[in-house]
LUMVO-133507 format. One line per 3 residues: number of its first residue (from 1); their letters; for each residue x, y, z of C-alpha. Coordinates in steps of 0.25 Angstrom, whole numbers, plus 5000, padded with zeros to 4 digits. Layout:
N
NUM) A) X:Y:Z; ...
// end
This chain:
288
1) XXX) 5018:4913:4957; 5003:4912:4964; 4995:4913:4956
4) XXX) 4986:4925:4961; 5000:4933:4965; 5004:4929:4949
7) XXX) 4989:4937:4944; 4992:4948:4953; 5007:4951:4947
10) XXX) 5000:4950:4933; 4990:4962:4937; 5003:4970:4942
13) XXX) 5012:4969:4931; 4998:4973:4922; 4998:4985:4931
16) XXX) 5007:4998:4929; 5020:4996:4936; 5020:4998:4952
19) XXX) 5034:4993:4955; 5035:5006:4963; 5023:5004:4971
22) XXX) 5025:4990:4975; 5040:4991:4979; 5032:5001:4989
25) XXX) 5023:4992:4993; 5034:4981:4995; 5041:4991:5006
28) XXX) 5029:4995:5012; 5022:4982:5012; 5036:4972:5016
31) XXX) 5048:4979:5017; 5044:4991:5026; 5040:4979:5037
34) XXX) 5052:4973:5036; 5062:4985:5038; 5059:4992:5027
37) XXX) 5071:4992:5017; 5073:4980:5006; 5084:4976:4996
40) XXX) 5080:4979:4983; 5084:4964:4980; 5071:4961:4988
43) XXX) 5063:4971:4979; 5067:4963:4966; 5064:4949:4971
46) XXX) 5050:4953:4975; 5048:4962:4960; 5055:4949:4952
49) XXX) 5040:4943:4956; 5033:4954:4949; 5041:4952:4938
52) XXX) 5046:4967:4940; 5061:4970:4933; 5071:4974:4944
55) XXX) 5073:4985:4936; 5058:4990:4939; 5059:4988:4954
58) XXX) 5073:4996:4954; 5067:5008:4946; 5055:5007:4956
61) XXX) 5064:5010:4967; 5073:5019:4961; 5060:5027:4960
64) XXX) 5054:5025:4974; 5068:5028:4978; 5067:5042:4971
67) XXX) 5051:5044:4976; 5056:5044:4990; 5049:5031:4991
70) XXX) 5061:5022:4994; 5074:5023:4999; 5087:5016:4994
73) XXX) 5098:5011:5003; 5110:5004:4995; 5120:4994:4999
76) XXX) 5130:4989:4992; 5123:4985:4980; 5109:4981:4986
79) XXX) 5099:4993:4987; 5089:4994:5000; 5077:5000:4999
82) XXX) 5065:5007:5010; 5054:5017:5010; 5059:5029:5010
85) XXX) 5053:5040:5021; 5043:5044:5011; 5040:5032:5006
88) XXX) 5038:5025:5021; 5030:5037:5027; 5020:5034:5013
91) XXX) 5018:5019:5015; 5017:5021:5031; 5005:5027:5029
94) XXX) 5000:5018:5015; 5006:5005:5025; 4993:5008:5037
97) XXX) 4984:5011:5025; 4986:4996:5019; 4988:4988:5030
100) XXX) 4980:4992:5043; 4966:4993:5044; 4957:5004:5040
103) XXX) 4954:5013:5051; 4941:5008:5058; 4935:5021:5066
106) XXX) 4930:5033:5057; 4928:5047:5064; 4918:5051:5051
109) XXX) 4929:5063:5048; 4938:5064:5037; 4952:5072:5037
112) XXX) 4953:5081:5025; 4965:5088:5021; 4965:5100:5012
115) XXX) 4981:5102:5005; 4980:5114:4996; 4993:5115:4989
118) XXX) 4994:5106:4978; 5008:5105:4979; 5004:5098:4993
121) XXX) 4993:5091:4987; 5003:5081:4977; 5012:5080:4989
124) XXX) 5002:5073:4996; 4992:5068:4989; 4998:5051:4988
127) XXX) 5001:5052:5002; 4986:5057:5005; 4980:5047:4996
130) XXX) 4989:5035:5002; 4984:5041:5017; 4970:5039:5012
133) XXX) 4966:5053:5009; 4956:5055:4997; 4955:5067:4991
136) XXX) 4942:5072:4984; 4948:5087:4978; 4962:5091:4977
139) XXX) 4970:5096:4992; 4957:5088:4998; 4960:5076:5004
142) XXX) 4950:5067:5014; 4952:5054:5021; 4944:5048:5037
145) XXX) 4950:5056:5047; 4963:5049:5055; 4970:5045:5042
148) XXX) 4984:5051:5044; 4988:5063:5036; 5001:5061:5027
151) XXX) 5013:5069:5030; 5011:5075:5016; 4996:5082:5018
154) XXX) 5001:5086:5032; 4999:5101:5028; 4985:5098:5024
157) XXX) 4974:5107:5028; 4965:5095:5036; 4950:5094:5040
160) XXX) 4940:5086:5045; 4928:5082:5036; 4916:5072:5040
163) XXX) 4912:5063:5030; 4897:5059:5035; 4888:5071:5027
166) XXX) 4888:5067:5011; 4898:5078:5007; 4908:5070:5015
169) XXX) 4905:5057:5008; 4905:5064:4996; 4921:5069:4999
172) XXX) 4924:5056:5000; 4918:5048:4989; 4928:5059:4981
175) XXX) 4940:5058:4989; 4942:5044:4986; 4939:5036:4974
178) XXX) 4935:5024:4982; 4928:5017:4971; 4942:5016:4963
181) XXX) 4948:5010:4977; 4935:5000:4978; 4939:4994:4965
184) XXX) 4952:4994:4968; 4951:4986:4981; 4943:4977:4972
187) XXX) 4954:4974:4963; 4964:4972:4973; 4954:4959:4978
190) XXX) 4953:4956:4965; 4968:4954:4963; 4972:4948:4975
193) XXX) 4961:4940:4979; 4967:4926:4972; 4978:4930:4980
196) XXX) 4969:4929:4992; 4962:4916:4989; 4978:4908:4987
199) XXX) 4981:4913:4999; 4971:4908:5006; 4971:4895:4997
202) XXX) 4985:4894:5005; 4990:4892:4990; 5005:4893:4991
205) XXX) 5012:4907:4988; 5028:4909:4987; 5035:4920:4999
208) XXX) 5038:4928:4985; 5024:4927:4981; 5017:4932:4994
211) XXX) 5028:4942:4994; 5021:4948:4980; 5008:4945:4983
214) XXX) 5010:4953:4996; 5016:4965:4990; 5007:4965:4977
217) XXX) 4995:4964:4988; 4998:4975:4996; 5002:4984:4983
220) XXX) 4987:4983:4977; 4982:4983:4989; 4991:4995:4992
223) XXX) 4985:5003:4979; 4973:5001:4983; 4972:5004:4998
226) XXX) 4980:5018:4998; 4970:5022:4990; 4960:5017:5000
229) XXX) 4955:5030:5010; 4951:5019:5020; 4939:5026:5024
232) XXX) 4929:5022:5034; 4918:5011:5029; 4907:5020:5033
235) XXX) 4913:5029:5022; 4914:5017:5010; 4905:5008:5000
238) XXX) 4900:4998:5006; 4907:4990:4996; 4920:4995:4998
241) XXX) 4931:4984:4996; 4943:4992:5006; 4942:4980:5017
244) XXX) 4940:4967:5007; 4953:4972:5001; 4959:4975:5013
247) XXX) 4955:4961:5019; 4962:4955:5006; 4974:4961:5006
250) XXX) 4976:4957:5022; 4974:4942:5020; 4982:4942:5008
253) XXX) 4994:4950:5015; 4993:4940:5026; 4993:4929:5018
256) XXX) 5004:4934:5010; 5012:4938:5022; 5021:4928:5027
259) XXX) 5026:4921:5013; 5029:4936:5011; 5036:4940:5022
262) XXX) 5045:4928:5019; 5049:4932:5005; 5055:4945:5011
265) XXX) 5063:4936:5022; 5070:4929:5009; 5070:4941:5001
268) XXX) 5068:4954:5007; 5082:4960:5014; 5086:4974:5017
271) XXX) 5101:4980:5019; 5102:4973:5032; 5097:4957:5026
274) XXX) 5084:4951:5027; 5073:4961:5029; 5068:4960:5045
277) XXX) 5055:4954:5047; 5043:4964:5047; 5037:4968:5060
280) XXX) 5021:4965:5065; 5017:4976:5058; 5016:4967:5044
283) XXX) 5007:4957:5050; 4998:4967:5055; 4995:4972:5040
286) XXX) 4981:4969:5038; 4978:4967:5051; 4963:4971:5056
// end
């Protein structure tokens, strides 16, 4: 096991368990490219390196089963999974938040969305903090003008709001806690950049290790970016880590990228046989 990969898995296991979270990120991130069904075999070889029970990982599913998260084809014996509707709709929009660039134009205006039943308000309020919606009271939500509405707030009273006088600067700095992202992003550089330097060191790494490393990549980078309004630099700290972090994850991912891809040709089948490969799409994550 490399040896920065090895410090990572130690900081996981010293975490709450997320088994859930990153059997998500392994469909969003790999299997979604590749068809988007997996045998739950493929599941348990990649957990046996996270030294996660079987057991886990099948009470995981069973639960994003029943979340609506994922949907469970048997055959014979051998159980298949994919994202269910729901499941895919959410990670569509999460999968253009993590991998392509931040918008670059900025019109000065903000979309703000008034929900006033609170019934609506818990229905919506993940998928409008994963779009990038902040939110400084309760049924206001806020984000730069162009991000794209989730089915979920669709009945949404919706304004227009400039953000260049101080009371608009002020809604901001309250819709978003961007001092706890800050220090997030910080921590994920933290983590990952010994992984950074053996790459680059073109220290050898196993297909089964780039294969964790890139999902365990993409899953902090993941808890971190969603969280991330990805608003205009004119509106940030001049400090602000969002693009150090971003530049990180990409080299890393493209780093990782081929040895990965060949672990899922050994390991990764669907009901059909070997999973297909993946379209351009993948290696166009990261891209500028």
């Amino acid at each position: 096991m490399a040896h920065p990969l090895a410090r990572i898995i130690e900081q996981l296991k010293r975490e709450p368990s997320r088994t859930g979270s990153i059997v998500i990120t392994v469909f969003g991130d790999a299997i979604v490219p590749r068809g988007g069904s997996v045998w739950l075999g493929t599941l348990l070889e990649f957990f046996k390196a996270l030294d996660i029970d079987s057991g886990v990982v099948r009470t995981a599913m069973s639960r994003l089963a029943a979340d609506a998260w994922l949907e469970r084809n048997k055959v014979g014996r051998n159980s298949f999974y994919r994202l269910a509707k729901s499941g895919r709709l959410t990670f569509d929009a999460a999968t253009k938040h993590i991998y392509d660039p931040p918008p670059s134009g900025w019109t000065g205006r903000f979309e703000l969305l008034l929900i006033g039943n609170s019934v609506d308000r818990d229905a919506s309020r993940e998928a409008l903090k994963n779009a990038g919606f902040g939110s400084p009271l309760p049924g206001v939500w806020i984000a730069p003008s162009g991000v794209p509405i989730p089915e979920e707030a669709a009945t949404a009273i919706r304004l227009e709001v400039s953000a260049e006088d101080e009371s608009g600067r002020r809604l901001l700095s309250e819709s978003w806690p961007l001092h706890r992202t800050a220090d997030a992003y910080l921590k994920f550089m933290k983590t990952f950049e010994p992984l950074r330097g053996w790459i680059a060191r073109r220290e050898p790494l196993a297909d089964a290790d780039a294969f964790t490393a890139r999902i365990l990549l993409i899953h902090y980078y993941r808890r971190v970016v969603l969280r991330d309004p990805l608003l205009p630099t004119a509106l940030l700290p001049a400090d602000w880590p969002g693009q150090a972090a971003r530049g990180l994850c990409g080299e890393i991912y493209r780093g990782l990228l081929t040895a990965s891809e060949q672990w899922l040709d050994r390991y990764g089948s669907n009901e059909a046989g070997p999973l297909p490969k993946a379209g351009r799409e993948l290696a166009r994550r990261f891209g500028d």
